[in-house]
PyMOL CGO cylinders between C-alpha atoms (Angstrom):
from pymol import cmd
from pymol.cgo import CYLINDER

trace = [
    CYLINDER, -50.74, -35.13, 79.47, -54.43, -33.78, 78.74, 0.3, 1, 1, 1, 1, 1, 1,
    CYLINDER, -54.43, -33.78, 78.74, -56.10, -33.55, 75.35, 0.3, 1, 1, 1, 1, 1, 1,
    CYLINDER, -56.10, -33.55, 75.35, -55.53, -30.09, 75.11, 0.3, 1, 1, 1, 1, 1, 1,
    CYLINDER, -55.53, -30.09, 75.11, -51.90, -30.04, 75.59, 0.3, 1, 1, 1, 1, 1, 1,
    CYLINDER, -51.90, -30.04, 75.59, -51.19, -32.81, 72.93, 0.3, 1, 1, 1, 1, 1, 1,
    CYLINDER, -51.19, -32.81, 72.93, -53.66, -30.87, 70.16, 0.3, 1, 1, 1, 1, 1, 1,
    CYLINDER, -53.66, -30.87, 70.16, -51.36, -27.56, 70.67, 0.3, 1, 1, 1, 1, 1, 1,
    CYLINDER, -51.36, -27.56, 70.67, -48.18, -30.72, 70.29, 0.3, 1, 1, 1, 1, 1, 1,
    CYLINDER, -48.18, -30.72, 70.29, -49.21, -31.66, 67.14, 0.3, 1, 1, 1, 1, 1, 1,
    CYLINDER, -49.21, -31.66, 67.14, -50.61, -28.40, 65.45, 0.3, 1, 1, 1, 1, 1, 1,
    CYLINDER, -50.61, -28.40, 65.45, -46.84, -27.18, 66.44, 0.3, 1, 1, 1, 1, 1, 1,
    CYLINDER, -46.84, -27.18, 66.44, -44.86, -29.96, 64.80, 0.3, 1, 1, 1, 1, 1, 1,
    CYLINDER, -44.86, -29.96, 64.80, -47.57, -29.42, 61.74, 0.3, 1, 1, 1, 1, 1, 1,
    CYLINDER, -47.57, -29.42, 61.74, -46.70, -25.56, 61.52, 0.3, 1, 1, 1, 1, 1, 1,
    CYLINDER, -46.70, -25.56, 61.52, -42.83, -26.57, 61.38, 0.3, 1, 1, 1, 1, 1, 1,
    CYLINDER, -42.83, -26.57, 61.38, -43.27, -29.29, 59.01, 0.3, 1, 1, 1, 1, 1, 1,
    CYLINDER, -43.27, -29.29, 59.01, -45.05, -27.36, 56.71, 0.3, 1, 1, 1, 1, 1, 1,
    CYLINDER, -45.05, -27.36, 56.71, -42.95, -24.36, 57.27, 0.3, 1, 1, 1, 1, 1, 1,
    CYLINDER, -42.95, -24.36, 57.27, -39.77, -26.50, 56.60, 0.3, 1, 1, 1, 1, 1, 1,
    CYLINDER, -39.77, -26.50, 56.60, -41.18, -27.70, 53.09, 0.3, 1, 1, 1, 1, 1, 1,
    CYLINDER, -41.18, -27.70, 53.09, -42.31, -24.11, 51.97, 0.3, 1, 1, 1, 1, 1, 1,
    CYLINDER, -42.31, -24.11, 51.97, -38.67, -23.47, 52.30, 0.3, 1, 1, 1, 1, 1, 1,
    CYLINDER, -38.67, -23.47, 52.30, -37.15, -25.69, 50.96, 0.3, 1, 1, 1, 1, 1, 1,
    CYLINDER, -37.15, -25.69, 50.96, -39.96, -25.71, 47.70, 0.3, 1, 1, 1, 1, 1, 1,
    CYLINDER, -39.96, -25.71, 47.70, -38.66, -21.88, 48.08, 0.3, 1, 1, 1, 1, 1, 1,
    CYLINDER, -38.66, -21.88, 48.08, -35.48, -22.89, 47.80, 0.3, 1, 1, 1, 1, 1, 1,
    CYLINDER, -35.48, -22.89, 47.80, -35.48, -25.16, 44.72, 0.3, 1, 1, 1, 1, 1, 1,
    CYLINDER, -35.48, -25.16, 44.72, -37.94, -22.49, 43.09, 0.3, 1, 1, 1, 1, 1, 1,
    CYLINDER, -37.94, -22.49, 43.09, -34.94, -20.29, 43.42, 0.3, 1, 1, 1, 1, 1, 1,
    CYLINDER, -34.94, -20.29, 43.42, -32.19, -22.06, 42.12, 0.3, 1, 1, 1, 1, 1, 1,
    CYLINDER, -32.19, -22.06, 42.12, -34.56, -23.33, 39.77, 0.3, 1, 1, 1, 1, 1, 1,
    CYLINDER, -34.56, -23.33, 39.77, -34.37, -19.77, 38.13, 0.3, 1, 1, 1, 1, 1, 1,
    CYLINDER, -34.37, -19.77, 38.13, -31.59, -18.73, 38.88, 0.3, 1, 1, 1, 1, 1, 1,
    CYLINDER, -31.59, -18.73, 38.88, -29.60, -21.56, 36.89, 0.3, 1, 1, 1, 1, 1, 1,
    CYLINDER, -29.60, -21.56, 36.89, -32.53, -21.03, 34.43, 0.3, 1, 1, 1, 1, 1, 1,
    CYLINDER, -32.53, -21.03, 34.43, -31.61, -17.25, 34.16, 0.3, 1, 1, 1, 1, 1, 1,
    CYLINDER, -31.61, -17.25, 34.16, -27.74, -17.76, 34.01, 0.3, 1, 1, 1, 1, 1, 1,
    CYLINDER, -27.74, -17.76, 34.01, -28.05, -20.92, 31.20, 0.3, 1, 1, 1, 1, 1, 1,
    CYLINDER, -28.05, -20.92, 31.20, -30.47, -17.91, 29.26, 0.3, 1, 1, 1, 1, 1, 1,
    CYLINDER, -30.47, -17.91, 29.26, -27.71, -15.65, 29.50, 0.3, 1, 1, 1, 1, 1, 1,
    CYLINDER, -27.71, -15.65, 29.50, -24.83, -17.75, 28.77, 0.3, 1, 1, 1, 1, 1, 1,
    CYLINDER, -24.83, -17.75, 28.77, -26.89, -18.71, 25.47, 0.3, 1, 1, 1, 1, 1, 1,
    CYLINDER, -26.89, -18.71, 25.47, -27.82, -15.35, 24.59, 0.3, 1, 1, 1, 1, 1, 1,
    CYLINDER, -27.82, -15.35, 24.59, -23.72, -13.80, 25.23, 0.3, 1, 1, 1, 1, 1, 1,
    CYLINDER, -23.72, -13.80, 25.23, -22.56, -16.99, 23.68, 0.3, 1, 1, 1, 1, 1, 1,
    CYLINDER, -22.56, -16.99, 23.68, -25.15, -16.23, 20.86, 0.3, 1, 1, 1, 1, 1, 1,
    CYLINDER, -25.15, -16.23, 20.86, -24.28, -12.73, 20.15, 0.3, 1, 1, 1, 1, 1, 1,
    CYLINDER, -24.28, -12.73, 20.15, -20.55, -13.90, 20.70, 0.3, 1, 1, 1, 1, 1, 1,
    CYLINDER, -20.55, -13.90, 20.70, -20.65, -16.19, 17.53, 0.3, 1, 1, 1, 1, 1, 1,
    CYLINDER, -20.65, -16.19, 17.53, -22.28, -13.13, 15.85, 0.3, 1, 1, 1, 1, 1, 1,
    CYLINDER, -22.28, -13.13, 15.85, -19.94, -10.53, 16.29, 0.3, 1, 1, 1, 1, 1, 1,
    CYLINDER, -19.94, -10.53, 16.29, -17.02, -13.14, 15.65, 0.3, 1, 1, 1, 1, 1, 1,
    CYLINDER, -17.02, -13.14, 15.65, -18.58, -14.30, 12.43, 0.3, 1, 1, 1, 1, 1, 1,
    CYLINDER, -18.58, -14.30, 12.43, -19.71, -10.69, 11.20, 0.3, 1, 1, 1, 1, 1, 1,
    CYLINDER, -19.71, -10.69, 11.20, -16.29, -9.65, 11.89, 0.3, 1, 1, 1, 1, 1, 1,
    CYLINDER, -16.29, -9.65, 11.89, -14.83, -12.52, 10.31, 0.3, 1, 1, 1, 1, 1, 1,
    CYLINDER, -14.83, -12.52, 10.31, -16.82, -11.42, 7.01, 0.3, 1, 1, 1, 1, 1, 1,
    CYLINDER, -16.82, -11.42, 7.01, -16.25, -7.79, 7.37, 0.3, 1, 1, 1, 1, 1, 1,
    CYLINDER, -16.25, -7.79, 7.37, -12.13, -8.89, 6.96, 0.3, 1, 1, 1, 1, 1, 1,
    CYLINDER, -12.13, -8.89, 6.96, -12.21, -11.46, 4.66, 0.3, 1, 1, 1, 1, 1, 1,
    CYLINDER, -12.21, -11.46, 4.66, -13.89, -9.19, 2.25, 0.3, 1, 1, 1, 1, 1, 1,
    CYLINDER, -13.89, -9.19, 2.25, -11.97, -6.27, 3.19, 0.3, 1, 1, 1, 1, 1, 1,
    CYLINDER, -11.97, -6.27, 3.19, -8.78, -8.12, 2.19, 0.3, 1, 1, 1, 1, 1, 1,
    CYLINDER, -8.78, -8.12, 2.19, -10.33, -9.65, -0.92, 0.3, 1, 1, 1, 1, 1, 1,
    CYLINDER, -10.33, -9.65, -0.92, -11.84, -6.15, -1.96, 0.3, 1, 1, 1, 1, 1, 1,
    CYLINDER, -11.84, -6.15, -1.96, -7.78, -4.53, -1.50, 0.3, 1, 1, 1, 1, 1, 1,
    CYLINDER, -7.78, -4.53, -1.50, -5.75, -7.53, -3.69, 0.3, 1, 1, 1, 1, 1, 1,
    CYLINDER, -5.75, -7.53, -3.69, -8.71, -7.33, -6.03, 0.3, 1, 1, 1, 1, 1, 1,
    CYLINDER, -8.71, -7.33, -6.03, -8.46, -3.44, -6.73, 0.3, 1, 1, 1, 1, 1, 1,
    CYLINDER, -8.46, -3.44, -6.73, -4.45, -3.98, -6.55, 0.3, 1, 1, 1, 1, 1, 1,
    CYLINDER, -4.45, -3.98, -6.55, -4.44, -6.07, -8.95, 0.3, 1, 1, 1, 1, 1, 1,
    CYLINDER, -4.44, -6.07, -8.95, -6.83, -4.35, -11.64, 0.3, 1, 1, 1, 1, 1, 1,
    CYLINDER, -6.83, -4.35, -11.64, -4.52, -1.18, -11.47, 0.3, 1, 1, 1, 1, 1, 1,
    CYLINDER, -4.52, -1.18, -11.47, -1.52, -3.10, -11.86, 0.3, 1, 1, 1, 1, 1, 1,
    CYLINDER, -1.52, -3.10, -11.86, -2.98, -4.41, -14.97, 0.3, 1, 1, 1, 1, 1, 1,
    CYLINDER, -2.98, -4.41, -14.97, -4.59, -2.19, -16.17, 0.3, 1, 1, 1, 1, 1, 1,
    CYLINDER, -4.59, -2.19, -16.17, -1.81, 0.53, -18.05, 0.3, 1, 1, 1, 1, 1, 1,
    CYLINDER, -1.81, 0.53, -18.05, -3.31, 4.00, -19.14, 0.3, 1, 1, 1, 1, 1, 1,
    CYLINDER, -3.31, 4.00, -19.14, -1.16, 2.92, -21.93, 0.3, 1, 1, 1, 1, 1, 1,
    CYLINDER, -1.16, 2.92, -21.93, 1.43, 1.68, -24.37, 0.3, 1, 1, 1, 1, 1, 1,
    CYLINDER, 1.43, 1.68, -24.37, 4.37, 3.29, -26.24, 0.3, 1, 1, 1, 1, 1, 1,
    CYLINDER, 4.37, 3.29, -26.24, 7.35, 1.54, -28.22, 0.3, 1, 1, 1, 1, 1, 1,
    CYLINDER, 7.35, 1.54, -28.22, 10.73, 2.09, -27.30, 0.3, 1, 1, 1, 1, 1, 1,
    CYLINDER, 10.73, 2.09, -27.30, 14.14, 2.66, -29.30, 0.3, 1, 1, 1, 1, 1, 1,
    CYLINDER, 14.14, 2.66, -29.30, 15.04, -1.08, -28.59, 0.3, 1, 1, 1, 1, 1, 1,
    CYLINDER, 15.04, -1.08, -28.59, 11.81, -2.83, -29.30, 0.3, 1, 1, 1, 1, 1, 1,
    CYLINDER, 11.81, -2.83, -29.30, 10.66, -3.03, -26.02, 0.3, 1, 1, 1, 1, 1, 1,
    CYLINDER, 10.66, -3.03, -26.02, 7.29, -1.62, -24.32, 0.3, 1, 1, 1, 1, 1, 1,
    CYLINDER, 7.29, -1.62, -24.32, 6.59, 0.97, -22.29, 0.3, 1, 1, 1, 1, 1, 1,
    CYLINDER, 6.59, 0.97, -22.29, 3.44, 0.65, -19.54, 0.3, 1, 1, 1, 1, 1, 1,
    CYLINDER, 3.44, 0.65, -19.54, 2.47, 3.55, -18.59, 0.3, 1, 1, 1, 1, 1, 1,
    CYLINDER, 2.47, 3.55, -18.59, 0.43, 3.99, -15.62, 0.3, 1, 1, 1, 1, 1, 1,
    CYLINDER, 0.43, 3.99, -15.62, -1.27, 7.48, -13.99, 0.3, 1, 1, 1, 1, 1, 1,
    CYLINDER, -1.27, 7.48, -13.99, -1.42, 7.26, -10.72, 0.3, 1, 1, 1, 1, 1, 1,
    CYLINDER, -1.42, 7.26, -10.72, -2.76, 10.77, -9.67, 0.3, 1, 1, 1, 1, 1, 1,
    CYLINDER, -2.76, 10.77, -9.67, -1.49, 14.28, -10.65, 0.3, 1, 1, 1, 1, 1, 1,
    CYLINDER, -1.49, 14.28, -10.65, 1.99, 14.73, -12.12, 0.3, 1, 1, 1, 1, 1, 1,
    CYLINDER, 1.99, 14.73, -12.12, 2.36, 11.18, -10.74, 0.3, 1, 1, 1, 1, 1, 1,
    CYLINDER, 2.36, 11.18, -10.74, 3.42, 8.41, -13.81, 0.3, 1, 1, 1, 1, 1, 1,
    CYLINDER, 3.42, 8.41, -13.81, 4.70, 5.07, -13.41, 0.3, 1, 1, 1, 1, 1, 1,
    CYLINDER, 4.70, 5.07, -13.41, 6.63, 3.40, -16.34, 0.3, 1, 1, 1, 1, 1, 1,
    CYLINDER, 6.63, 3.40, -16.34, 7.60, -0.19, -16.88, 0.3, 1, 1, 1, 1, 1, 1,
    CYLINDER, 7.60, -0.19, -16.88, 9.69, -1.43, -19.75, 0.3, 1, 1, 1, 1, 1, 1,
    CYLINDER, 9.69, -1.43, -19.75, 8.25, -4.40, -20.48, 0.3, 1, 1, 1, 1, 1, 1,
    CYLINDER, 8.25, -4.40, -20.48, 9.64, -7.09, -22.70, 0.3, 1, 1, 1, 1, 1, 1,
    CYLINDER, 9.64, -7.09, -22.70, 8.19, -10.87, -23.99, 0.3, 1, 1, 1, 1, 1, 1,
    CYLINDER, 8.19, -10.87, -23.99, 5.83, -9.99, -20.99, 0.3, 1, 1, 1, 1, 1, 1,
    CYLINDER, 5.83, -9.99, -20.99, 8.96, -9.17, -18.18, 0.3, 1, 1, 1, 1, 1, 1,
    CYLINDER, 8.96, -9.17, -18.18, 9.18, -6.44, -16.43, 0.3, 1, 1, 1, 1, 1, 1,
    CYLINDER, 9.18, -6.44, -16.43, 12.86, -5.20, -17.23, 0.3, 1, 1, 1, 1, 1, 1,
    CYLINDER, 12.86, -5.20, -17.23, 12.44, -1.91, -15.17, 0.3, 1, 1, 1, 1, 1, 1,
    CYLINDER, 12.44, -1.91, -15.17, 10.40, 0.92, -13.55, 0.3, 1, 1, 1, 1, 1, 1,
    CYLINDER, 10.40, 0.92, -13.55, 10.63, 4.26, -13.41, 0.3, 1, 1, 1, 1, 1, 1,
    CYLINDER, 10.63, 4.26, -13.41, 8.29, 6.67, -11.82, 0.3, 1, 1, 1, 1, 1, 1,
    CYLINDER, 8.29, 6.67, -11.82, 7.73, 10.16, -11.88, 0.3, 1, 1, 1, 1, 1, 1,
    CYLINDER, 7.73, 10.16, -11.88, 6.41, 11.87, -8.99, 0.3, 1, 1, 1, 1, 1, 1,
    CYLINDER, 6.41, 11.87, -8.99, 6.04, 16.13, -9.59, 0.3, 1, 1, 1, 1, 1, 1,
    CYLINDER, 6.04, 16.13, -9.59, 9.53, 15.53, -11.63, 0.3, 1, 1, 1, 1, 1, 1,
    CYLINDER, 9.53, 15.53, -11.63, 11.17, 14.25, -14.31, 0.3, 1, 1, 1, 1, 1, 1,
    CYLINDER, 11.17, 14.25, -14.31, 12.54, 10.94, -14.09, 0.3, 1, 1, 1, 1, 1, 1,
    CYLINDER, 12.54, 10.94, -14.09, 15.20, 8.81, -16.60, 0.3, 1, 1, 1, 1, 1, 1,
    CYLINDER, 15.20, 8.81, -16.60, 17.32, 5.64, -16.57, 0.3, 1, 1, 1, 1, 1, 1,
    CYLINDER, 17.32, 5.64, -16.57, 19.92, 4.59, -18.59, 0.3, 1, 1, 1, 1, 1, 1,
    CYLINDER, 19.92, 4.59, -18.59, 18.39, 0.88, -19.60, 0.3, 1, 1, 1, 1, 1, 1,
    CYLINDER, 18.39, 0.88, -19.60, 21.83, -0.45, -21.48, 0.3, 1, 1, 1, 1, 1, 1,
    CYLINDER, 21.83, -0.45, -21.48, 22.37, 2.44, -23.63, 0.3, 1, 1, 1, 1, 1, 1,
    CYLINDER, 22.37, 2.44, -23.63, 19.07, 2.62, -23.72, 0.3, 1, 1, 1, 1, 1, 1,
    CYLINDER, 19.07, 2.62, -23.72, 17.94, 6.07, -22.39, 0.3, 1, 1, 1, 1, 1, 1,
    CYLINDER, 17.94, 6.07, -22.39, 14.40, 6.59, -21.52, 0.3, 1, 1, 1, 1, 1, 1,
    CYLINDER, 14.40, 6.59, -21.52, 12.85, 9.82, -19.80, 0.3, 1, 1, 1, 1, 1, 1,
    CYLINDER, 12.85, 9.82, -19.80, 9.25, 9.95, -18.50, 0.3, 1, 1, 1, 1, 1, 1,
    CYLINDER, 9.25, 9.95, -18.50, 8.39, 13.73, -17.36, 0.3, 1, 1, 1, 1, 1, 1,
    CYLINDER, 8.39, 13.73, -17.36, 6.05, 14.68, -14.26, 0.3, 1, 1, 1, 1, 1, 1,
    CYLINDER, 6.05, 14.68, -14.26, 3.61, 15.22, -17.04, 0.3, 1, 1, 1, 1, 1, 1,
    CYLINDER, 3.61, 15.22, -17.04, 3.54, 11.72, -18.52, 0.3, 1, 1, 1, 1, 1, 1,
    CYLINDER, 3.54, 11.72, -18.52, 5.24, 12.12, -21.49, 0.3, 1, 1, 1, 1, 1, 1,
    CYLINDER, 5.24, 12.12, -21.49, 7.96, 9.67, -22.85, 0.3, 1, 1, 1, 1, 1, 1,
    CYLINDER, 7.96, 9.67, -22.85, 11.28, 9.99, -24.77, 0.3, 1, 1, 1, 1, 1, 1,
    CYLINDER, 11.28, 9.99, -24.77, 13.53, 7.42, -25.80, 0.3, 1, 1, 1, 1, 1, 1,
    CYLINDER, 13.53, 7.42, -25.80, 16.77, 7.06, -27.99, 0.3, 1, 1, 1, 1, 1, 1,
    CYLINDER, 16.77, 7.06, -27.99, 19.91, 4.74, -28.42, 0.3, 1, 1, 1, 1, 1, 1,
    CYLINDER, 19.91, 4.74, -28.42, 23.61, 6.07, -27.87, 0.3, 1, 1, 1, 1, 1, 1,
    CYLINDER, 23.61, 6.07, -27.87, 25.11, 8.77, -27.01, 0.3, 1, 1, 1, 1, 1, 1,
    CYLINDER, 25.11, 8.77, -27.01, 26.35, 8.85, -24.00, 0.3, 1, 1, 1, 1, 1, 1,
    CYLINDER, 26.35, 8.85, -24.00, 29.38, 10.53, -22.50, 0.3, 1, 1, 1, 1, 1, 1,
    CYLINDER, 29.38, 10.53, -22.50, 31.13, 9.51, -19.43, 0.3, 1, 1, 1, 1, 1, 1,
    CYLINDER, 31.13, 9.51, -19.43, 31.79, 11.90, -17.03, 0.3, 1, 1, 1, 1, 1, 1,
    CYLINDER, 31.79, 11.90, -17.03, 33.26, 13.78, -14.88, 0.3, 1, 1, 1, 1, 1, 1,
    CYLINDER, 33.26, 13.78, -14.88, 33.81, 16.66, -17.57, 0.3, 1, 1, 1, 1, 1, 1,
    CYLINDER, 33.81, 16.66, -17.57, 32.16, 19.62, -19.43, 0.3, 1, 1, 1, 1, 1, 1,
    CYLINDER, 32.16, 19.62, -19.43, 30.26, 18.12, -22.72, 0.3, 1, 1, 1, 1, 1, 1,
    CYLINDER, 30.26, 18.12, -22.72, 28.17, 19.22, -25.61, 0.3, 1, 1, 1, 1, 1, 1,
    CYLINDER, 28.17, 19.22, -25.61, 24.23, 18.08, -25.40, 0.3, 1, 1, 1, 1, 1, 1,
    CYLINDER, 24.23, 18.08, -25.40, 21.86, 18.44, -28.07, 0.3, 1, 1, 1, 1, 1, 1,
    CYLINDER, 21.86, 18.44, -28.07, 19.60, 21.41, -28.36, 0.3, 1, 1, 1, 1, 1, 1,
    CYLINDER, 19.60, 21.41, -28.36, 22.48, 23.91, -27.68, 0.3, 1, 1, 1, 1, 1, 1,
    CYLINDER, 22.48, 23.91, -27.68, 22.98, 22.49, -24.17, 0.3, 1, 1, 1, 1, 1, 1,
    CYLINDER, 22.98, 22.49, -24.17, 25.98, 21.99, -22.63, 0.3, 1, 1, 1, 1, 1, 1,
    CYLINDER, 25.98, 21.99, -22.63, 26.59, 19.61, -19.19, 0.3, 1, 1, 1, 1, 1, 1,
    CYLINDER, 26.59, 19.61, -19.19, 29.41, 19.72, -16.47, 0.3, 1, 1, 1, 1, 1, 1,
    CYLINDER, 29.41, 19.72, -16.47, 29.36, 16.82, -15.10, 0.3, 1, 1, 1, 1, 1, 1,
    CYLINDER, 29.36, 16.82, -15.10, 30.92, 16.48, -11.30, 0.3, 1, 1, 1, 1, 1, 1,
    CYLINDER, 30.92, 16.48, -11.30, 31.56, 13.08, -9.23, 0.3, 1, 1, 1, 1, 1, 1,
    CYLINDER, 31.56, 13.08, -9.23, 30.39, 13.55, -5.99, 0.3, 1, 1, 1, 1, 1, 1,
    CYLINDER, 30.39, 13.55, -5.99, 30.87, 10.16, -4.46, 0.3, 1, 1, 1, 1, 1, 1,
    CYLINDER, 30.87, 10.16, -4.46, 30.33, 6.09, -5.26, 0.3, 1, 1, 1, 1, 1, 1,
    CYLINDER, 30.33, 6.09, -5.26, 27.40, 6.25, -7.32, 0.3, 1, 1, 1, 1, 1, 1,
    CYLINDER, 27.40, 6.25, -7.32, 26.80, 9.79, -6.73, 0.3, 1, 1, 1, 1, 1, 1,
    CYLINDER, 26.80, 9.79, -6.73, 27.06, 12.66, -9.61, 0.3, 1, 1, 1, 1, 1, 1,
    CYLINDER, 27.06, 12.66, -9.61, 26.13, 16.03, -10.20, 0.3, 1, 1, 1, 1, 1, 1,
    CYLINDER, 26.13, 16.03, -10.20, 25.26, 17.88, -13.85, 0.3, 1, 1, 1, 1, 1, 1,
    CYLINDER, 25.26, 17.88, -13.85, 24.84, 21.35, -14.29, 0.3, 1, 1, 1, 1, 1, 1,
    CYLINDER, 24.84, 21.35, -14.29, 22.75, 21.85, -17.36, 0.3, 1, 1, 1, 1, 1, 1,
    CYLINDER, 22.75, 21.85, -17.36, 24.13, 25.15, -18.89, 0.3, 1, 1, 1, 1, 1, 1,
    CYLINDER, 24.13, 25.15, -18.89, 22.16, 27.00, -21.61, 0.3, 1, 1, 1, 1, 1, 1,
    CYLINDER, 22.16, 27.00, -21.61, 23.05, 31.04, -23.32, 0.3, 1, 1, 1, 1, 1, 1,
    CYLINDER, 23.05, 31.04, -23.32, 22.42, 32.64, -19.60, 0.3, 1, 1, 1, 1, 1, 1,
    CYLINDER, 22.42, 32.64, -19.60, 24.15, 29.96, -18.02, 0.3, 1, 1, 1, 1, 1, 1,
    CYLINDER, 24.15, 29.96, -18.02, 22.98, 27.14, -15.09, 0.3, 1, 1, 1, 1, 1, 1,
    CYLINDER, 22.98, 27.14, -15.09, 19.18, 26.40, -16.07, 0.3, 1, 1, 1, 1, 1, 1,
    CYLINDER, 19.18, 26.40, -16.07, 18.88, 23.82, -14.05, 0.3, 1, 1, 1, 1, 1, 1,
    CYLINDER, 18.88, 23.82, -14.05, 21.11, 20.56, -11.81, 0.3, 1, 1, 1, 1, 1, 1,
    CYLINDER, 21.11, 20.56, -11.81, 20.70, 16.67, -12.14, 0.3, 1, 1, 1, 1, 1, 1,
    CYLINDER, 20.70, 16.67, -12.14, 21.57, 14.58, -9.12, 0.3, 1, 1, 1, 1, 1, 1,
    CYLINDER, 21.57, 14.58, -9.12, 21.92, 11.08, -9.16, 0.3, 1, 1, 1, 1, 1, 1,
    CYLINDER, 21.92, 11.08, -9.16, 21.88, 9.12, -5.84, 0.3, 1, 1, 1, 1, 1, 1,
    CYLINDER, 21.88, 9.12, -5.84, 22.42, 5.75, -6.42, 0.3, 1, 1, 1, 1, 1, 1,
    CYLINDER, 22.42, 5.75, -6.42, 19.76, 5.53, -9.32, 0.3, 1, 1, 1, 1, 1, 1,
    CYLINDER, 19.76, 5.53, -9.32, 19.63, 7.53, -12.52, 0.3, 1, 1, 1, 1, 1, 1,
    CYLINDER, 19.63, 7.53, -12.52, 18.11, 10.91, -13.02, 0.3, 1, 1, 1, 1, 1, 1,
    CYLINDER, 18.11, 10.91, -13.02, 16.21, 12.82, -16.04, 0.3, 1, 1, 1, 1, 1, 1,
    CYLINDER, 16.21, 12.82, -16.04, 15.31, 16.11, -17.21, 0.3, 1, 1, 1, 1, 1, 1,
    CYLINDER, 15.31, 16.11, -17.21, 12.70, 17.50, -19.76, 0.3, 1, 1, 1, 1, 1, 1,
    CYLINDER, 12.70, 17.50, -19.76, 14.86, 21.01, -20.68, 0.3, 1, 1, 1, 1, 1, 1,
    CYLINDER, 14.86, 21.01, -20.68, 12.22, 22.64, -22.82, 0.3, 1, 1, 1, 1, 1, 1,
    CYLINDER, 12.22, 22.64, -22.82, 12.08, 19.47, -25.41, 0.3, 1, 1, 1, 1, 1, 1,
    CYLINDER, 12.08, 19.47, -25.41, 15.43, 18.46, -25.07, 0.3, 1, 1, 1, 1, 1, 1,
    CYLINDER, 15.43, 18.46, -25.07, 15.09, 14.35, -22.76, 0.3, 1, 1, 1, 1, 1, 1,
    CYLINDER, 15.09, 14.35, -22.76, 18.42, 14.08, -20.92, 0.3, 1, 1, 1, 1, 1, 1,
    CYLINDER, 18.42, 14.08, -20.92, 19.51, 11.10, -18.60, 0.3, 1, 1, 1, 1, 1, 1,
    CYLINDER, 19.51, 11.10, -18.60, 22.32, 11.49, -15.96, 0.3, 1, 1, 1, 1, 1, 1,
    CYLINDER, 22.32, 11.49, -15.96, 23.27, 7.79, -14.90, 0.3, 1, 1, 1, 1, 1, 1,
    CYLINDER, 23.27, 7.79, -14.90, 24.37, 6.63, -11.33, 0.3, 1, 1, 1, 1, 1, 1,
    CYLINDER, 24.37, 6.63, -11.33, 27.54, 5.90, -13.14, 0.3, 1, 1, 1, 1, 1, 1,
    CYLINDER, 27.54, 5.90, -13.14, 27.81, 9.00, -14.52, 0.3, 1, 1, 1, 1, 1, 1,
    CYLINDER, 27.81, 9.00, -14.52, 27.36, 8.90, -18.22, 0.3, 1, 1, 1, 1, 1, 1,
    CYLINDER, 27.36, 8.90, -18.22, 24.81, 11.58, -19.48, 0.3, 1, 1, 1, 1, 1, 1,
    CYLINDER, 24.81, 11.58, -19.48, 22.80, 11.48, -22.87, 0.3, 1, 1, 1, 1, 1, 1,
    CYLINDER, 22.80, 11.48, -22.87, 20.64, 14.05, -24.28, 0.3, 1, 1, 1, 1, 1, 1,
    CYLINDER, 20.64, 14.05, -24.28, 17.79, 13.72, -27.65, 0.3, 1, 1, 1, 1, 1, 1,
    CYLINDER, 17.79, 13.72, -27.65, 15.99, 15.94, -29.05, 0.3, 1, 1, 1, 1, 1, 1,
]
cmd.load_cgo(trace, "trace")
């Protein structure tokens, strides 16, 4: 072989050589940055992950806190307090327009509620008969009752005609000088009635009480 033929041999293997490592130097450059690039972005998603988790975390916890806390500050916290005819309290509570809330509240127990929502409402609390109108006001008196169904006398020139209707379930016309003014319904609970100053209760049971 002459000289010239084994110079071009060995510049040839030299050119492949070095070829070969520039690729492979490519190569490991490469996946050098590209498992630099992904580890970057897994951080960084991981990152803003943990954020969004924790800020929402936050966000609820003191949503919920925020809700019980404001619950619990209306609940007690009554507009306010009136006596009634058996020594017990009433609570009274606003809770928007023509919208009460009334709790008869004894040695610090909650005995009943009544609310009143654009209307009159009553109960009969063990011949105890309170009424708490649409407006907020409160009436209460002891006694009195009669047990319908039947026609009966009420106070303030009233007169009621009581009608069962079914279990639990009666009807009183309230009749005045130019006859029906207005009709109680009970339906399963106990109704009331403001008739121009006159408090009357009709009770599921139907017994009906009026004070003046």
């Amino acid at each position: 072989m002459s000289s010239s033929n084994t110079v071009r041999t060995v510049r040839r293997r030299t050119l492949r050589v070095a070829a070969a490592a520039l690729i492979a130097a490519a190569g490991l450059s490469l996946t050098a940055c590209s498992g630099s690039d992904d580890t970057s972005a897994k951080s960084a998603a991981t990152a803003k992950s943990s954020s969004a988790g924790s800020s929402a975390g936050a966000q609820g916890s003191d949503a919920t806190i925020d809700t019980k806390a404001g619950t619990s500050n209306k609940a007690a916290s009554p507009s306010r307090t009136e006596p009634l005819a058996d020594g017990s309290t009433a609570e009274i509570y606003q809770l928007g327009d023509q919208h009460y809330r009334l709790k008869i509240v004894h040695d610090g127990d909650v005995l009943a509620t009544l609310e009143a929502n654009e209307r009159d409402a009553g109960l009969d609390a063990n011949d105890m008969f309170v009424v708490i109108t649409a407006g907020g006001e409160v009436r209460s008196w002891m006694g009195g009752g009669h047990q319908g169904p039947g026609t009966f006398a009420l106070a303030g020139g009233w007169k009621a005609k009581v009608t069962k209707v079914g279990e639990l379930r009666y009807r009183a016309q309230i009749i005045g000088h130019d006859g029906v003014a207005a009709t109680m319904k009970t339906n399963g609970h106990d109704a009331g009635l403001d008739a121009n100053g006159v408090a009357i209760v009709l009770s599921a049971g139907g017994v009906i009480s009026a004070h003046e």
